[in-house]
C-alpha positions in Angstrom: -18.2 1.9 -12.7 -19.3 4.9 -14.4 -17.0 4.7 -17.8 -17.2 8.3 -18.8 -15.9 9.3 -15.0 -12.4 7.3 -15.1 -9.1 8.1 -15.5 -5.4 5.8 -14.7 -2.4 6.6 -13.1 0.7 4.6 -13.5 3.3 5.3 -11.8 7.0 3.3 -12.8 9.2 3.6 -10.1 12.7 2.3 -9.5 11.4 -0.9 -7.4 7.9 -0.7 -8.0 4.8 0.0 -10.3 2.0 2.0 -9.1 -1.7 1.9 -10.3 -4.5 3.7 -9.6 -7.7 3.6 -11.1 -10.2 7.2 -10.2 -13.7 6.7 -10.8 -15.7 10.0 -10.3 -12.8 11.3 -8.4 -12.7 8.7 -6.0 -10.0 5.6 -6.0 -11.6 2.8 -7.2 -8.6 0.6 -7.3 -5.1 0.8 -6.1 -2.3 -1.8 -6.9 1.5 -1.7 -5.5 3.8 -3.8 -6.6 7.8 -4.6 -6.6 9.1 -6.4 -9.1 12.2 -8.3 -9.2 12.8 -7.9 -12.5 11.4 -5.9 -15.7 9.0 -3.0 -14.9 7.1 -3.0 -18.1 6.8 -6.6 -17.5 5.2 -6.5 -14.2 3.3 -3.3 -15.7 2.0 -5.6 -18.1 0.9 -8.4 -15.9 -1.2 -5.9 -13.9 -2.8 -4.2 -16.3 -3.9 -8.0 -17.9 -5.3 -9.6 -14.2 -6.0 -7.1 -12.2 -7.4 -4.0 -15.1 -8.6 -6.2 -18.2 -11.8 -4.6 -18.0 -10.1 -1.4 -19.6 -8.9 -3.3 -22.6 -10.2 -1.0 -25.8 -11.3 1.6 -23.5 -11.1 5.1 -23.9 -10.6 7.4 -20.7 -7.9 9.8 -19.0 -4.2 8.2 -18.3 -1.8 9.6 -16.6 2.0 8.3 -16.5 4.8 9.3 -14.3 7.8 8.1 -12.3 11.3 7.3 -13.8 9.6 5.0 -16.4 6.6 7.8 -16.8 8.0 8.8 -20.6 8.9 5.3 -21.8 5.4 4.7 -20.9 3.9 7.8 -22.2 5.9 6.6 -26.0 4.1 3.0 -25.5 0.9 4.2 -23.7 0.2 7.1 -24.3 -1.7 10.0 -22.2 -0.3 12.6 -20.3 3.2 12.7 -18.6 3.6 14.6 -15.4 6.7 15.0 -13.1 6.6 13.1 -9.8 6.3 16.8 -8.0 3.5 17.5 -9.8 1.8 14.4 -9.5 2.9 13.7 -5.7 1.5 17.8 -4.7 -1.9 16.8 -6.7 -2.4 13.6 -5.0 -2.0 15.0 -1.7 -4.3 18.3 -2.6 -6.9 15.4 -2.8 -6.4 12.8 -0.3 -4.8 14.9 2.4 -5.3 18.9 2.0 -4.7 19.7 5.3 -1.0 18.5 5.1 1.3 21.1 5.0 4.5 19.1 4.7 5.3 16.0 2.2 7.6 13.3 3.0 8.2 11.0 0.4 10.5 8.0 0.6 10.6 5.8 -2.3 13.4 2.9 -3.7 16.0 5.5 -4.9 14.8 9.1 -4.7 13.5 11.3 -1.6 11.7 14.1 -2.0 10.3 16.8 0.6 7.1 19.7 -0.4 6.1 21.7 1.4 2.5 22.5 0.6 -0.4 25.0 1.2 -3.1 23.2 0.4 -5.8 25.7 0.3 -4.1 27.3 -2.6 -3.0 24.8 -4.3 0.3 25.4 -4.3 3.9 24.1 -4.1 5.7 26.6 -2.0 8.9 24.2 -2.0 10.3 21.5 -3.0 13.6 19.3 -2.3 14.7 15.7 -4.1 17.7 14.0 -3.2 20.9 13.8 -5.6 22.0 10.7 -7.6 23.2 8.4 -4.3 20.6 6.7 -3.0 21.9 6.3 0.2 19.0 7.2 3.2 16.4 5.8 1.0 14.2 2.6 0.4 17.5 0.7 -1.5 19.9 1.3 1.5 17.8 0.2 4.0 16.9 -3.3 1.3 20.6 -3.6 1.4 21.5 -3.2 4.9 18.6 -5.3 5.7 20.0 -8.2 3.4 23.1 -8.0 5.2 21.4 -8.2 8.1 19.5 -11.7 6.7 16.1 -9.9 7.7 13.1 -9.2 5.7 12.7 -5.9 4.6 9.2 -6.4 4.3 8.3 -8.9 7.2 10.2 -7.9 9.9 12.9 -4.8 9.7 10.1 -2.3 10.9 8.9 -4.1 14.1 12.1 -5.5 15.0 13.5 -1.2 15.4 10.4 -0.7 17.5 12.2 -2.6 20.4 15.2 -1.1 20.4 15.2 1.9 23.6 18.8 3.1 22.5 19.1 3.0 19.0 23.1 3.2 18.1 24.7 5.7 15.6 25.0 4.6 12.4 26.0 6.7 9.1 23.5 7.3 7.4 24.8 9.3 4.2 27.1 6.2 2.6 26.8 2.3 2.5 29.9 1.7 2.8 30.0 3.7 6.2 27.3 2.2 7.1 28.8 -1.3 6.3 31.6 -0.5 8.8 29.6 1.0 11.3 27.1 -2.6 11.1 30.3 -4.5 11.4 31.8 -2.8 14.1 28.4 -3.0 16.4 28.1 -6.9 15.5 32.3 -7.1 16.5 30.6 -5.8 20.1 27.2 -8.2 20.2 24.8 -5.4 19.8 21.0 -6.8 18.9 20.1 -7.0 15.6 17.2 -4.8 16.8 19.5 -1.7 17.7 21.2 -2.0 14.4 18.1 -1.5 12.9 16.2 1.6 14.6 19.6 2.9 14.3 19.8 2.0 10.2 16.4 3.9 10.3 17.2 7.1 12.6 20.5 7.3 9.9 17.8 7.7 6.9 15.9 10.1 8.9 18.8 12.1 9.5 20.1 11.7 6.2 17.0 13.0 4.9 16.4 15.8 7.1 20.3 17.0 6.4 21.0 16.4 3.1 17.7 16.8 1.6 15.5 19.4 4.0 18.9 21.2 4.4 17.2 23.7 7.1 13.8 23.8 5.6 11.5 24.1 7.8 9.2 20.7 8.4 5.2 22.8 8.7 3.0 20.8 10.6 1.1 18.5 9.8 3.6 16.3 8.4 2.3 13.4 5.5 5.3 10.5 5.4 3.8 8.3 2.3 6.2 6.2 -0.4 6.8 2.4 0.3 8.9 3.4 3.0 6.6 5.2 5.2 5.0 1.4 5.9 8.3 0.5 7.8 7.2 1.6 11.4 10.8 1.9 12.5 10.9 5.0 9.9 7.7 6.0 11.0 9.3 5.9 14.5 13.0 7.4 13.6 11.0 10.5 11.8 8.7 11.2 14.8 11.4 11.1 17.0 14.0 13.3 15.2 11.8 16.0 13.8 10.1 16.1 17.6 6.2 15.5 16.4 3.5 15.4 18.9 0.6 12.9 18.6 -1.1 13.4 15.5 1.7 15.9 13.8 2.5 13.0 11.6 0.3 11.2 9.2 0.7 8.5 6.9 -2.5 9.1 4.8 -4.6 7.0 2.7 -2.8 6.1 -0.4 0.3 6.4 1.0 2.6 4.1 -1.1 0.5 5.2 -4.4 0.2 8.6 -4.3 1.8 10.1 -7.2 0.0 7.2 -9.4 -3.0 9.2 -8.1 -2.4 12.3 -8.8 -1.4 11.4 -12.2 -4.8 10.0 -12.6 -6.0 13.3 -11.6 -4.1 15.8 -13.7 -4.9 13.3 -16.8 -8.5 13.3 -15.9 -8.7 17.5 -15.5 -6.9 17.8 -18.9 -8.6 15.1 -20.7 -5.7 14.1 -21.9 -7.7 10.6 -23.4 -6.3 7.4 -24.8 -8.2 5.8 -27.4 -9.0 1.7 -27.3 -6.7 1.2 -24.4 -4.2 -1.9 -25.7 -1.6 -3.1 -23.0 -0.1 -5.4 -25.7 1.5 -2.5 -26.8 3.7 -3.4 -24.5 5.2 -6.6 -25.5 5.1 -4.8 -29.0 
């Protein structure tokens, strides 16, 4: 690893933290992970095992997410807004993409992107309710007793008539779960229909008639549920190809962070994690 050629990109999410490491504008090292608890506490147990070799290093860092500022005041480097860092990120893994679907804990967002320029040509998040995101499908799936991470996914990917479920409200949603159990539906239909609800949430309350350019990049933790990978195909009829889950998907705007540090040399001096526990 050439020292003089790396930057960092944290990104503190609402479930997760985000970390990638850029080494001559190439990822060197990516790490995702939820936490159950504390986010500066999980940041700090990454940065100790899995970066330790950039203890009282200087280099580029880039923060952003909800917990992108609070990091910034702890950290240091450069805070950019999840836009920002989510449009660079793709300009360099996936320039081609022309629209951005990004699904994470409790926020959606949607660019749409021309990546020869460079530019954001829009851009949609969703409001404070985090219903049709990551959290409402973690919840349903806990009602359901299935494992968000192990099994929700393949378990949609049999169902051949997913049911109608609202998508825009849990506590619809509750009733309309409730209701297909009263009648012995699978488990399997309740769940592609859970995901075709957060598709259509998504392409109604956040798209909102924006026009989805193809080819369409689905990336966030979310996009590695196939059922949503499924529900989004389906809905927003894409041919073969028309929708990509790029490299990087679930770390993305840790990424571009890196990157927008790393082009402003925005540099930390004698990189101390302990700052955190400070």
């Amino acid at each position: 690893m050439n020292k003089a050629h790396i930057s960092l990109g944290i990104d503190i999410g609402s479930v997760s933290v985000k970390l990638v490491l850029m080494d001559e504008g190439k990822v060197a090292k990516e790490v995702y992970r939820r936490f159950h608890g504390g986010p500066f506490e999980t940041l700090y147990e990454l940065l100790n095992d899995q970066f330790d070799e950039l203890k009282g290093q200087s280099f580029p860092l880039g923060v952003t997410g909800i917990g992108g500022k609070t990091a910034q005041s702890i950290l240091g480097g450069k805070f950019s807004g999840e836009i920002a860092s989510l449009a660079r990120g793709n300009y360099h893994t996936a320039p081609h993409v022309r629209t951005v679907i990004e699904m994470g804990g409790e926020d959606s967002k949607l660019l749409i992107l021309d990546g020869k320029q460079k530019t954001i040509i829009d851009f949609a998040m969703n409001a404070q309710c985090a219903a049709g995101t990551g959290s409402f499908l973690d919840q349903q799936a806990g009602r359901l007793k299935i494992s968000i991470e192990d099994e929700f996914g393949q378990l949609a990917l049999k169902s051949k008539n997913p049911p109608r479920i609202a998508g825009r409200c849990s506590v619809f949603a509750k009733s309309d779960m409730i209701h297909l159990q009263q009648i012995a539906t699978p488990d399997y239909d309740i769940v592609a229909g859970l995901c075709f609800a957060v598709a259509r949430n998504f392409k109604s309350s956040i798209a909102r008639g924006k026009k989805f350019e193809r080819p369409v990049a689905f990336e966030g933790g979310v996009a590695a549920n196939p059922g949503m990978v499924r529900a989004f195909t389906e809905l927003l009829e894409l041919e073969e190809g028309e929708l990509i889950i790029p490299e990087h998907f679930n770390v993305m705007c840790a990424l571009g962070a890196a990157l927008l540090a790393g082009e402003e040399n925005t540099v930390v001096q004698n990189f101390d994690p302990e700052k955190i526990t400070a």
